[in-house]
Structures are given as structure tokens and as C-alpha cells.
PyMOL Python script that loads the backbone (N, CA, C, O; Angstrom):
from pymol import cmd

cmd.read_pdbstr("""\
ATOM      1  N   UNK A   1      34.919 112.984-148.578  1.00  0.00           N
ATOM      2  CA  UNK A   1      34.367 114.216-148.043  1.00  0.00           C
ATOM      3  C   UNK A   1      35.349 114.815-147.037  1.00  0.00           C
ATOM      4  O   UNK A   1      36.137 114.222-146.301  1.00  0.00           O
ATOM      5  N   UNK A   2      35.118 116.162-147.175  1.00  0.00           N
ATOM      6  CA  UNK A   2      36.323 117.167-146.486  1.00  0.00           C
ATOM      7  C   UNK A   2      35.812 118.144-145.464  1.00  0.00           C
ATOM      8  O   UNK A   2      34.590 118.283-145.531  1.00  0.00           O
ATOM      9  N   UNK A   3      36.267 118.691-144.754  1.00  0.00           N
ATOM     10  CA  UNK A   3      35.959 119.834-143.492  1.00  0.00           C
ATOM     11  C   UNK A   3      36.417 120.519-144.374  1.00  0.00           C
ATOM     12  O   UNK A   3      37.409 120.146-145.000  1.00  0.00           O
ATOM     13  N   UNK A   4      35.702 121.855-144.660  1.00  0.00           N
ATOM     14  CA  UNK A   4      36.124 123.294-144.900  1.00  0.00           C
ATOM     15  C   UNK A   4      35.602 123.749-143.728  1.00  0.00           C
ATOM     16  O   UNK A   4      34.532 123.606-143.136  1.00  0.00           O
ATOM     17  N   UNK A   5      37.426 124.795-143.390  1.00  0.00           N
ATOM     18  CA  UNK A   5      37.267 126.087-142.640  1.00  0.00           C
ATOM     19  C   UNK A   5      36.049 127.080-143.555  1.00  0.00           C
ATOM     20  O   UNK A   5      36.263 127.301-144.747  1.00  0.00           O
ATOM     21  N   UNK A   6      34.832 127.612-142.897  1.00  0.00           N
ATOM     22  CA  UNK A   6      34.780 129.164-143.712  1.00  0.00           C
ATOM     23  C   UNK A   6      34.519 130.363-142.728  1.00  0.00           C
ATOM     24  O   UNK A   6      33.667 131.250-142.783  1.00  0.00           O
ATOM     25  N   UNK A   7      35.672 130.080-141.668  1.00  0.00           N
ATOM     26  CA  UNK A   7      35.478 131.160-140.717  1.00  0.00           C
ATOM     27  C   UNK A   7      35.230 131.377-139.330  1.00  0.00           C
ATOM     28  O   UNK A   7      35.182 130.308-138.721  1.00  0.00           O
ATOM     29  N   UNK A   8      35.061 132.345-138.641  1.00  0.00           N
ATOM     30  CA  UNK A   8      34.248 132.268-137.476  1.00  0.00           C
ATOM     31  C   UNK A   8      34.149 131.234-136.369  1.00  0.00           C
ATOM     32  O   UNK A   8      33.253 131.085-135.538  1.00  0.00           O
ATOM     33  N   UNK A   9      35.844 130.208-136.635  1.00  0.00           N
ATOM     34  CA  UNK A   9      35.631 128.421-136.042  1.00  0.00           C
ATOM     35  C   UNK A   9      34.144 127.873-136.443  1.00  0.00           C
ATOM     36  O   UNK A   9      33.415 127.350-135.600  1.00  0.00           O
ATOM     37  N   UNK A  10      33.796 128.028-137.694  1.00  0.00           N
ATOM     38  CA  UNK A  10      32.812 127.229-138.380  1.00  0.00           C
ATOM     39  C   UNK A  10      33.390 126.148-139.228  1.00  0.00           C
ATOM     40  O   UNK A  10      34.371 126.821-139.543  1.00  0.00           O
ATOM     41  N   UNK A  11      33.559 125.173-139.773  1.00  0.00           N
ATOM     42  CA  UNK A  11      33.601 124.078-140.590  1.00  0.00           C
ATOM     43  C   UNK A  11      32.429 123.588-141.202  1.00  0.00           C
ATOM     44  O   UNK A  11      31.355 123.470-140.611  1.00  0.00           O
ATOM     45  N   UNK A  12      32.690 123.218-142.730  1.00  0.00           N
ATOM     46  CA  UNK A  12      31.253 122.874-143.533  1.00  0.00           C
ATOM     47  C   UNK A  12      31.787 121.189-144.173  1.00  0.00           C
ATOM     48  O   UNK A  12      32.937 120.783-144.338  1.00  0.00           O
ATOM     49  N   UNK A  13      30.931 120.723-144.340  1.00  0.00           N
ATOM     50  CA  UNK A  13      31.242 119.281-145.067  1.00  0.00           C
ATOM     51  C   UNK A  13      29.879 118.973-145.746  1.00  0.00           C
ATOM     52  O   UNK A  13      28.852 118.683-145.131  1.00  0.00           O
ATOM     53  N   UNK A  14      30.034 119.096-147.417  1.00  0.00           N
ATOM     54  CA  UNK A  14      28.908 119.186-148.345  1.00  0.00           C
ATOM     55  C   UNK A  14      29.153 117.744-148.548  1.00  0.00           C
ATOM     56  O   UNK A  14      30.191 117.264-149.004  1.00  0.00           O
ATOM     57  N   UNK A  15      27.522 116.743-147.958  1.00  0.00           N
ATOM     58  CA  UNK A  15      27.415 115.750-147.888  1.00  0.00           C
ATOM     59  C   UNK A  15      26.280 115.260-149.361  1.00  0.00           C
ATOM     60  O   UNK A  15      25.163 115.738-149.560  1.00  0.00           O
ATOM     61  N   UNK A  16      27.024 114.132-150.281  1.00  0.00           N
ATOM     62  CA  UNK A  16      26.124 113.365-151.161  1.00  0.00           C
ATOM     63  C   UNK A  16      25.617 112.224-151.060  1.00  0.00           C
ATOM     64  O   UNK A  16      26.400 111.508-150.434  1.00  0.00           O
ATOM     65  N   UNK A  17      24.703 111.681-151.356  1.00  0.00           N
ATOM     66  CA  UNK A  17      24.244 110.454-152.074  1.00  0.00           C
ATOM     67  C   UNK A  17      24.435 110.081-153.014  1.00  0.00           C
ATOM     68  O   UNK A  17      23.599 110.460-153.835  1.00  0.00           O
ATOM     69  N   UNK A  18      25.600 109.111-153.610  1.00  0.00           N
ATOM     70  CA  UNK A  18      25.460 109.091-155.022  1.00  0.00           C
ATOM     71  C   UNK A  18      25.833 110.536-155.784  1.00  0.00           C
ATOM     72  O   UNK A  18      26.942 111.061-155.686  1.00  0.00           O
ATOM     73  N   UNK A  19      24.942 110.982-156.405  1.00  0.00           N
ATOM     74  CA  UNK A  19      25.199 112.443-157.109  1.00  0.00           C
ATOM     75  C   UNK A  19      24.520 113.260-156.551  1.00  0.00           C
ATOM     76  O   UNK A  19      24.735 114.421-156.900  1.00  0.00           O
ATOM     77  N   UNK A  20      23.714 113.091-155.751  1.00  0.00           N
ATOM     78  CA  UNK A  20      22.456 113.666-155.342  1.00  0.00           C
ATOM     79  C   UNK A  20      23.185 114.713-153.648  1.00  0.00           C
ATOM     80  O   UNK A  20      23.790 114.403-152.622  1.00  0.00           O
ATOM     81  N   UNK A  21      22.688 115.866-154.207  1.00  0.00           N
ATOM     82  CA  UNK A  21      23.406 116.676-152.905  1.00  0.00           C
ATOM     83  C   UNK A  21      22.334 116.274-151.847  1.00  0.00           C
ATOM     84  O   UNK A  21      21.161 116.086-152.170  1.00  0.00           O
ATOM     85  N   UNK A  22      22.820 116.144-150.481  1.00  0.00           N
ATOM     86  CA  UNK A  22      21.835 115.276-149.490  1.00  0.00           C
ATOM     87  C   UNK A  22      21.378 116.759-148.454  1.00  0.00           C
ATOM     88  O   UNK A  22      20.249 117.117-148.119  1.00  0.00           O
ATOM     89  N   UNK A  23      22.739 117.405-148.134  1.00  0.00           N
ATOM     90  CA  UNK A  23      22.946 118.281-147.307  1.00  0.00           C
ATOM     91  C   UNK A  23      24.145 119.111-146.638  1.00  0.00           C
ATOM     92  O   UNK A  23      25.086 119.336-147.399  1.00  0.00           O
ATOM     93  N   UNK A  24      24.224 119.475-145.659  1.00  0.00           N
ATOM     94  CA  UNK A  24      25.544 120.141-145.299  1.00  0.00           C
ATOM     95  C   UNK A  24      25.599 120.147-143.577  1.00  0.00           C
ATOM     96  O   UNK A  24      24.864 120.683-142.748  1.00  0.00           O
ATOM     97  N   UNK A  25      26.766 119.334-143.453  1.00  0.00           N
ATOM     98  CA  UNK A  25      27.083 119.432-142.100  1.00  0.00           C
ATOM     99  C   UNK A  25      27.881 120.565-141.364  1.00  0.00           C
ATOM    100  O   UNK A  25      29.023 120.831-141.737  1.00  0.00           O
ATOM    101  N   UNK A  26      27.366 121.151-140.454  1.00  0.00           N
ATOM    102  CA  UNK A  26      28.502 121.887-140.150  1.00  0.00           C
ATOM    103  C   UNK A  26      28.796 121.822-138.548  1.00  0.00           C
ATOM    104  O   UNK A  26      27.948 121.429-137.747  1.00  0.00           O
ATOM    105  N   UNK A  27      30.372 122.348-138.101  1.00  0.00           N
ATOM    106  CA  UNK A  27      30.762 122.189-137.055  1.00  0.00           C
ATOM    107  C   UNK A  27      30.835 123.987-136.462  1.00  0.00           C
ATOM    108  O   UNK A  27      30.908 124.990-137.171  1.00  0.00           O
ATOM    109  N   UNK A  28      30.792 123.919-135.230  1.00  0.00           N
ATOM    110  CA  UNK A  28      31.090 125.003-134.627  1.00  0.00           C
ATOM    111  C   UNK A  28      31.308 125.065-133.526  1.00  0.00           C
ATOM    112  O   UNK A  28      31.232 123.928-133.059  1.00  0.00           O
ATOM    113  N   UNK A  29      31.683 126.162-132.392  1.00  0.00           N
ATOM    114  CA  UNK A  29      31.989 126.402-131.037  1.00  0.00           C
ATOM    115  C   UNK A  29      30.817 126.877-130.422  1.00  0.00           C
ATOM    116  O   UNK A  29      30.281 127.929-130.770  1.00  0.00           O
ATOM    117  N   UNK A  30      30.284 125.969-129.298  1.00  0.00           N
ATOM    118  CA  UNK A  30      29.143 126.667-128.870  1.00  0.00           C
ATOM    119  C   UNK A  30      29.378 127.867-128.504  1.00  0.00           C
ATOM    120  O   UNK A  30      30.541 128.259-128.401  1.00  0.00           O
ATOM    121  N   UNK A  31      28.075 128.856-128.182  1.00  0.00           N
ATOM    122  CA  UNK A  31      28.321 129.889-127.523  1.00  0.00           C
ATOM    123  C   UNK A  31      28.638 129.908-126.156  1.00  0.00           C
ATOM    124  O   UNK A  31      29.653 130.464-125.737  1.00  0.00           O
ATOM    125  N   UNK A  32      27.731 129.264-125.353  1.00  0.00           N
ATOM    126  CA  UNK A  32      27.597 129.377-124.340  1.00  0.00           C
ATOM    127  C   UNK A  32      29.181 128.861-123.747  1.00  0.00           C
ATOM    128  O   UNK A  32      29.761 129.658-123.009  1.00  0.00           O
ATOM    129  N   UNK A  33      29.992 127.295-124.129  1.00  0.00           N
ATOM    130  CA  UNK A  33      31.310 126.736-123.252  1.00  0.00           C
ATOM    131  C   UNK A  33      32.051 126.550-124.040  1.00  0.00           C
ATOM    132  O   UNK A  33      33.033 125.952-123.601  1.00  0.00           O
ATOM    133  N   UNK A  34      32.108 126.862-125.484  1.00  0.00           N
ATOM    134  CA  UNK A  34      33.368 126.930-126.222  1.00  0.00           C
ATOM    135  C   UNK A  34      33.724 125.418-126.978  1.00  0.00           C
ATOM    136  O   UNK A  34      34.652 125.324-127.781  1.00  0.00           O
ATOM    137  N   UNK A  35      32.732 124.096-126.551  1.00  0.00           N
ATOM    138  CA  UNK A  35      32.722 122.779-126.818  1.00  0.00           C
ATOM    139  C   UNK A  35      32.194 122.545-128.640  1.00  0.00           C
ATOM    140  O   UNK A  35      31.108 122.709-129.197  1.00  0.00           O
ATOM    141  N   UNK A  36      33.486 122.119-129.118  1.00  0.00           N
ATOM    142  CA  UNK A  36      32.613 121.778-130.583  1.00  0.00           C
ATOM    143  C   UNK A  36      31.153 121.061-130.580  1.00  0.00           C
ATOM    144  O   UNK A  36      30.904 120.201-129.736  1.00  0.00           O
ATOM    145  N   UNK A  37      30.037 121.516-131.724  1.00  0.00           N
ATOM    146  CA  UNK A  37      28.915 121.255-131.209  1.00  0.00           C
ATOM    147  C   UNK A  37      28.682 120.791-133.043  1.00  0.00           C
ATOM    148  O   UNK A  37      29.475 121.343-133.806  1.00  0.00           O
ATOM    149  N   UNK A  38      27.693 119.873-133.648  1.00  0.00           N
ATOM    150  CA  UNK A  38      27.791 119.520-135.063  1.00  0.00           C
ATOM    151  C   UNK A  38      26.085 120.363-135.199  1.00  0.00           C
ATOM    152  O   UNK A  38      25.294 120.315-134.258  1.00  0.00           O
ATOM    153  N   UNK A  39      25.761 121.088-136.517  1.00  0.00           N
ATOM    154  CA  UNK A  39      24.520 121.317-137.161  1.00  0.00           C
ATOM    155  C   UNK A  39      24.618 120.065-138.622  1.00  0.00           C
ATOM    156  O   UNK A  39      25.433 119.240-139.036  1.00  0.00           O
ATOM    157  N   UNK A  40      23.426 120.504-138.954  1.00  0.00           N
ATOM    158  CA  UNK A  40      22.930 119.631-140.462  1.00  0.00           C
ATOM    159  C   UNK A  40      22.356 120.763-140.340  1.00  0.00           C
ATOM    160  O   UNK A  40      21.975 121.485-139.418  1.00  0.00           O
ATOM    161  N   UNK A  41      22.376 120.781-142.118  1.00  0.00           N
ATOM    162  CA  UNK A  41      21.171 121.614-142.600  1.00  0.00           C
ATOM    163  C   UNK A  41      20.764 121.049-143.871  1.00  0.00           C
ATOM    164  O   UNK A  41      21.536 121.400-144.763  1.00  0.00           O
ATOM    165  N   UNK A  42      19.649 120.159-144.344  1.00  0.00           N
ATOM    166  CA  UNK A  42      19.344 119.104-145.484  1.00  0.00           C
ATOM    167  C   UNK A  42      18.838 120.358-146.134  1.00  0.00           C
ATOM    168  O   UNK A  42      18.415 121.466-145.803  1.00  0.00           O
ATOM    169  N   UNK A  43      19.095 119.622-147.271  1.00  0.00           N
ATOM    170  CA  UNK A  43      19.500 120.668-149.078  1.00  0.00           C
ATOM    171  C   UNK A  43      17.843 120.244-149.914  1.00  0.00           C
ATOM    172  O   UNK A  43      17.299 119.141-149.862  1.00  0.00           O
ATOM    173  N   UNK A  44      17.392 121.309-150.541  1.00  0.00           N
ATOM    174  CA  UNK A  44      16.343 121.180-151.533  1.00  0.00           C
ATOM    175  C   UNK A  44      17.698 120.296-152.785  1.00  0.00           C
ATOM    176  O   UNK A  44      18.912 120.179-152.618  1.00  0.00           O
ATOM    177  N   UNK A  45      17.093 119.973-153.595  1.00  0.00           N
ATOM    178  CA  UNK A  45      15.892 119.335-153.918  1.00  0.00           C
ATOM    179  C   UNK A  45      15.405 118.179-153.112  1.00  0.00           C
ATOM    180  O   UNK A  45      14.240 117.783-153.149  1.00  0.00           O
ATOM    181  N   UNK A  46      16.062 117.816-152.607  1.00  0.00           N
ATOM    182  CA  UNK A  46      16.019 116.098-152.051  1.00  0.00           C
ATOM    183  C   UNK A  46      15.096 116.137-151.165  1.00  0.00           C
ATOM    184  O   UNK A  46      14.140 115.369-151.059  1.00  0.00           O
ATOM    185  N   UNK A  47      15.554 117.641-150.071  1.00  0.00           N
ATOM    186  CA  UNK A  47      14.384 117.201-148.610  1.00  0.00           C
ATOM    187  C   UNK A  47      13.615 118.663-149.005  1.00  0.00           C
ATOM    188  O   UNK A  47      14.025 119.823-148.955  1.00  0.00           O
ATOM    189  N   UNK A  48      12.403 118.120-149.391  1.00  0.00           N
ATOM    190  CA  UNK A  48      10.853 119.488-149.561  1.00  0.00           C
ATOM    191  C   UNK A  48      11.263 120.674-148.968  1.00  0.00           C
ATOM    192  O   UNK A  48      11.525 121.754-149.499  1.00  0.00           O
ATOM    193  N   UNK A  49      11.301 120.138-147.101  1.00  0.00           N
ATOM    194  CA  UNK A  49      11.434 121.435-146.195  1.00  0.00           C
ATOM    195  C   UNK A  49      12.833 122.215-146.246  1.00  0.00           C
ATOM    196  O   UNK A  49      13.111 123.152-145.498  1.00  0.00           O
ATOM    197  N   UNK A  50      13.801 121.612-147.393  1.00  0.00           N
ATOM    198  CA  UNK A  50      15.307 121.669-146.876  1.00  0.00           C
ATOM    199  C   UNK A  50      15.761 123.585-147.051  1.00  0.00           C
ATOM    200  O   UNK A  50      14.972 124.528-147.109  1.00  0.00           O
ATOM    201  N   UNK A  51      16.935 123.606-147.085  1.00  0.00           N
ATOM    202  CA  UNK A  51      17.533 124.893-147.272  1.00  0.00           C
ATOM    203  C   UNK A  51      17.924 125.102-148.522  1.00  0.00           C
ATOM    204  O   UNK A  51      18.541 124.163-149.024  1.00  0.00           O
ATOM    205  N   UNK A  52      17.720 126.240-149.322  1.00  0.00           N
ATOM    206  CA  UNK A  52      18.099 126.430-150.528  1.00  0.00           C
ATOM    207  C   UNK A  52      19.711 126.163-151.307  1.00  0.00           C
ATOM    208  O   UNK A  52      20.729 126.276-150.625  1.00  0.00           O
ATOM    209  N   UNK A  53      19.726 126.088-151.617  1.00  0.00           N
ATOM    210  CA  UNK A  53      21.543 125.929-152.213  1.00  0.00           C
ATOM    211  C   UNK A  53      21.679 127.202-153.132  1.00  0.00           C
ATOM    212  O   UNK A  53      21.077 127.067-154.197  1.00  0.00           O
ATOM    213  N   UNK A  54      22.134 128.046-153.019  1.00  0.00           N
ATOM    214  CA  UNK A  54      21.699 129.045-153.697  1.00  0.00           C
ATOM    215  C   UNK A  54      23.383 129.051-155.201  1.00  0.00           C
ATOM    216  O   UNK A  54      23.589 129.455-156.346  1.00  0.00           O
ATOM    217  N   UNK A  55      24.239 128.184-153.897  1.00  0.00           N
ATOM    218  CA  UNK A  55      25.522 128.058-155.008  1.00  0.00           C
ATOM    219  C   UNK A  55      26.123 126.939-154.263  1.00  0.00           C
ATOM    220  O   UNK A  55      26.034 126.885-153.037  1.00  0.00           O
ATOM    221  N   UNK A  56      26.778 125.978-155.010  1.00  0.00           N
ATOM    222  CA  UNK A  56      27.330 125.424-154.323  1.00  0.00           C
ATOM    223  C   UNK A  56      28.947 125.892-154.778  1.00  0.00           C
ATOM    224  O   UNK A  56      29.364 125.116-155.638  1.00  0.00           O
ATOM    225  N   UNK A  57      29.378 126.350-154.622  1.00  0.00           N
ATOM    226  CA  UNK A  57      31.051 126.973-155.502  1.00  0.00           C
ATOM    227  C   UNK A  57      30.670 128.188-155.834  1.00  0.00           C
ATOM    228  O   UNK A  57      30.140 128.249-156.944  1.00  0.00           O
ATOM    229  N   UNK A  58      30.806 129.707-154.938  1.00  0.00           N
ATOM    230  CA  UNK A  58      31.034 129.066-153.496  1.00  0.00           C
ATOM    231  C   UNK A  58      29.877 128.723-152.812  1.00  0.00           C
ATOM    232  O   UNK A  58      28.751 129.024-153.208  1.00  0.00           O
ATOM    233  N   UNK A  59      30.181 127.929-151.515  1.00  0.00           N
ATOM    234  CA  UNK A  59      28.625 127.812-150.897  1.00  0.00           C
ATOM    235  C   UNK A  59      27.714 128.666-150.691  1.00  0.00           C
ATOM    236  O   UNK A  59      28.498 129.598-150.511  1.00  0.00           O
ATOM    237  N   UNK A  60      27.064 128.973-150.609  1.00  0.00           N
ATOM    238  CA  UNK A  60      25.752 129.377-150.430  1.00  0.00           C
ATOM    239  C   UNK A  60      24.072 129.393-149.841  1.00  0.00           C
ATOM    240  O   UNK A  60      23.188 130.030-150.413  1.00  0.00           O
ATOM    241  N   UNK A  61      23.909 128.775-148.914  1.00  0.00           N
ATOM    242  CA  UNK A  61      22.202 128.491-148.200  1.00  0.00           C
ATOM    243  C   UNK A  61      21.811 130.022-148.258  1.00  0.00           C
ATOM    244  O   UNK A  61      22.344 131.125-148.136  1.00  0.00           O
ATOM    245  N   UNK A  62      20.210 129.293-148.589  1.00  0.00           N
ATOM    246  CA  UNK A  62      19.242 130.407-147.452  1.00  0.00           C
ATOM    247  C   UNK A  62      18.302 129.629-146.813  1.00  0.00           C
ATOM    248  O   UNK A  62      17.995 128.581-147.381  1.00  0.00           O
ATOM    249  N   UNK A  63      17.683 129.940-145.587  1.00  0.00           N
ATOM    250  CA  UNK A  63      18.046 131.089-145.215  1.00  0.00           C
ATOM    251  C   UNK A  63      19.064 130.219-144.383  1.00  0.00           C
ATOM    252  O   UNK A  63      19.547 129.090-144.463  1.00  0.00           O
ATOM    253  N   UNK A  64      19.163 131.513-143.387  1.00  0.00           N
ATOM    254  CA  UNK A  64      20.355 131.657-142.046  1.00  0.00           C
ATOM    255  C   UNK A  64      19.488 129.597-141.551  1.00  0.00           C
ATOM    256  O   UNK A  64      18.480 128.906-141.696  1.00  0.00           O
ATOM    257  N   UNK A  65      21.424 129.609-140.715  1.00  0.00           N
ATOM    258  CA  UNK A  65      21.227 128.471-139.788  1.00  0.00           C
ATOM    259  C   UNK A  65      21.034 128.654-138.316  1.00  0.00           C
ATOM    260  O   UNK A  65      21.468 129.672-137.774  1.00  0.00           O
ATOM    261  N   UNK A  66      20.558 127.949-137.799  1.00  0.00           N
ATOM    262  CA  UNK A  66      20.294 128.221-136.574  1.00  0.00           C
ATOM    263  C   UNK A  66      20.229 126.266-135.757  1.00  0.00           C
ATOM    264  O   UNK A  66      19.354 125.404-135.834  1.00  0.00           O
ATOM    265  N   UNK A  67      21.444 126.275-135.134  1.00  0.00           N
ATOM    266  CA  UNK A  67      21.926 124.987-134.065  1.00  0.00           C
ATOM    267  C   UNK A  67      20.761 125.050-133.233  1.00  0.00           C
ATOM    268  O   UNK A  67      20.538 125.972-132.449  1.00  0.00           O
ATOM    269  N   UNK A  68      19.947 123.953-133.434  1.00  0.00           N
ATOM    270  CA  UNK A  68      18.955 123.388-132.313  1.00  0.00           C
ATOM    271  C   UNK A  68      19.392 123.069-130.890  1.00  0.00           C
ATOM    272  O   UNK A  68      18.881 123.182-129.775  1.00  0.00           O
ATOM    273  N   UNK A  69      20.820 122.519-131.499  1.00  0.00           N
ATOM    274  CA  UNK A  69      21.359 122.157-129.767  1.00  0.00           C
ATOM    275  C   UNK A  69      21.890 123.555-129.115  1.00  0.00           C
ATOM    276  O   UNK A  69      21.391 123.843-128.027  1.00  0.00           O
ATOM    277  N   UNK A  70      22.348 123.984-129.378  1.00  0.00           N
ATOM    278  CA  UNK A  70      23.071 125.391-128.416  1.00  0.00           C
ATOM    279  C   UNK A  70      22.567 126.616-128.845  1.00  0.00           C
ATOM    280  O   UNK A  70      22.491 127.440-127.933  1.00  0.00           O
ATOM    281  N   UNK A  71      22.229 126.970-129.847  1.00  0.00           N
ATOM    282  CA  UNK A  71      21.364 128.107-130.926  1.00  0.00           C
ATOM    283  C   UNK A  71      22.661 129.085-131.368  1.00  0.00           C
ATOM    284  O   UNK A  71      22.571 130.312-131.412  1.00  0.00           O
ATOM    285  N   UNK A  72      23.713 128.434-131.641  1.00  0.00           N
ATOM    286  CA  UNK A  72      24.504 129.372-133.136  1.00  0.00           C
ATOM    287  C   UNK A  72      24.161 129.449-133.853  1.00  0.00           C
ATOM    288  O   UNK A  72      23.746 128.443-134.429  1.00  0.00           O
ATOM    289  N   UNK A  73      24.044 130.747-134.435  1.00  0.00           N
ATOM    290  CA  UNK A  73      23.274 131.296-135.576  1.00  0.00           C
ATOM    291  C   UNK A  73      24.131 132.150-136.866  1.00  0.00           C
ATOM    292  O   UNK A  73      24.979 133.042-136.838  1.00  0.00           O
ATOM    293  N   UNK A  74      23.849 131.838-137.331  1.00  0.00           N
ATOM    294  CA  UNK A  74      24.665 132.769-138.735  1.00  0.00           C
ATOM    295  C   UNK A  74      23.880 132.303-140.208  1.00  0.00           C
ATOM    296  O   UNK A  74      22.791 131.732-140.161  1.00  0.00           O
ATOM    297  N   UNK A  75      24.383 132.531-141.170  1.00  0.00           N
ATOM    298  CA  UNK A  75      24.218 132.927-142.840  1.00  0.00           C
ATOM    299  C   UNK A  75      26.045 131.814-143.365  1.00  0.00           C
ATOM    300  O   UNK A  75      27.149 131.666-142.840  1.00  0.00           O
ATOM    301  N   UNK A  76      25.491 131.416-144.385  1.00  0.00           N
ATOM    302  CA  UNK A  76      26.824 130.596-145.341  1.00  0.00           C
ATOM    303  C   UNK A  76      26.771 131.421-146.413  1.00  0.00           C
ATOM    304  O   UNK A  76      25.830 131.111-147.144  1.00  0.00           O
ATOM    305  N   UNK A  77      27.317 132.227-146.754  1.00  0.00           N
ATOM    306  CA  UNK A  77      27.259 133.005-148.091  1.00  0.00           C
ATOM    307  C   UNK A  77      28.800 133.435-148.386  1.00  0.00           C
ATOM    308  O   UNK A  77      29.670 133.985-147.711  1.00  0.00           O
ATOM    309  N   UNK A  78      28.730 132.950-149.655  1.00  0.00           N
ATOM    310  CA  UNK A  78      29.749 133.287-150.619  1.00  0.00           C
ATOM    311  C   UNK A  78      30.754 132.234-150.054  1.00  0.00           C
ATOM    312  O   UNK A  78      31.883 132.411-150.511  1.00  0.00           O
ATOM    313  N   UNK A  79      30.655 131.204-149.200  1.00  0.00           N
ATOM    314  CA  UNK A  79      31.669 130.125-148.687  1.00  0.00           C
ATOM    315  C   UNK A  79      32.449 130.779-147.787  1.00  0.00           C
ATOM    316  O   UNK A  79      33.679 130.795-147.770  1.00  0.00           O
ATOM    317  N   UNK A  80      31.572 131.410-146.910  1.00  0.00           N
ATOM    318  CA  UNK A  80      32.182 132.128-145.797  1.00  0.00           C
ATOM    319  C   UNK A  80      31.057 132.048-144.818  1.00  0.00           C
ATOM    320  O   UNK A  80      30.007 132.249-145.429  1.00  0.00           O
ATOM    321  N   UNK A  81      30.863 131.850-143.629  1.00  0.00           N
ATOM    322  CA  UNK A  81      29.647 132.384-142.327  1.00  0.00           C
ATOM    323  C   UNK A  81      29.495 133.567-142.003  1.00  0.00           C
ATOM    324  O   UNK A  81      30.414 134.385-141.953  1.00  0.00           O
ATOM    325  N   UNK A  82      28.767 133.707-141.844  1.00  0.00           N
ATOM    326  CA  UNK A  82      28.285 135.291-141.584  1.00  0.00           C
ATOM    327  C   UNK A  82      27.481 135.138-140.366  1.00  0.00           C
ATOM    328  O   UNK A  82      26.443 134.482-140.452  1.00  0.00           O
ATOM    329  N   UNK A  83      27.888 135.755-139.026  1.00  0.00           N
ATOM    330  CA  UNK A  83      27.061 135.671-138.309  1.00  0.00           C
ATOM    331  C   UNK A  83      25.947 136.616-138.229  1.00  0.00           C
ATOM    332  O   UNK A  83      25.949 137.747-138.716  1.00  0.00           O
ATOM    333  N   UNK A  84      24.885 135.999-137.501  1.00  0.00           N
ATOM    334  CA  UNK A  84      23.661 136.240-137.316  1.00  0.00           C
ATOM    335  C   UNK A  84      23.390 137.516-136.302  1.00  0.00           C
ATOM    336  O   UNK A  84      22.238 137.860-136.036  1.00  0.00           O
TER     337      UNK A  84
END
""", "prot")
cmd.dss("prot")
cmd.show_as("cartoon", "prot")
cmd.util.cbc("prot")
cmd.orient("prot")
């Protein structure tokens, strides 16, 4: 497993089980002090409540993410971030 740049000092790392897509980690710069800060965002099918995969090539979630720890917010579409 790999860090993709897709922008915005965002980084994504599409995490499996086996074959089974689990979820997607991603890295970013908080807002508030500039300190790398890590999100998850767990993937349907696997987790009920998870985030859609709408593509994986290029990536794709819906909806938007939103960091519990610091609250960066944006959209993964087309394997790029889109902020919020």
C-alpha cells in the first residue's frame, strides 16, 4: 500500500483485506497549526454505515469527508480533493 498525493497537501491510501476494499485513509494539514493530522473513511460494502465508493480508478467517495479530530473538510472526486 501507497500514499497518493491528490492535492490540497491531502494524501489517500486505499486500504484492503484480502480482496475486500476495507476503506481509505487519508492524511492532511490541519487547519487550525499546519500539523499532519490522519482521517479514515470505511468503504460500503464491508462497513453498512461506510462511504460510498463511487469509483475506485479514479477515486471517488460520497459523501464529503469531514476529520473528527481538527474538522478538514472536503469531497475525493475524480482522485483529486475538493475542498469543502
Amino acid at each position: 500500500m501507497a500514499w497518493t498525493d491528490i492535492g490540497h497537501d491531502v494524501q489517500v491510501e486505499v486500504r484492503h483485506v484480502g480482496d475486500e476494499l476495507h476503506g481509505v485513509a487519508y492524511m492532511h494539514k490541519r487547519p487550525d497549526t499546519g500539523a499532519q493530522c490522519e482521517g479514515w473513511a470505511d468503504c460500503k460494502p464491508v462497513w453498512k454505515d461506510g462511504w460510498d465508493v463511487v469509483s475506485l480508478e479514479p477515486l471517488t467517495l460520497a459523501p464529503s469527508l469531514a476529520c473528527r479530530a481538527c474538522g478538514h473538510h472536503g469531497f475525493i472526486r475524480d482522485g483529486k480533493w475538493v475542498p469543502a
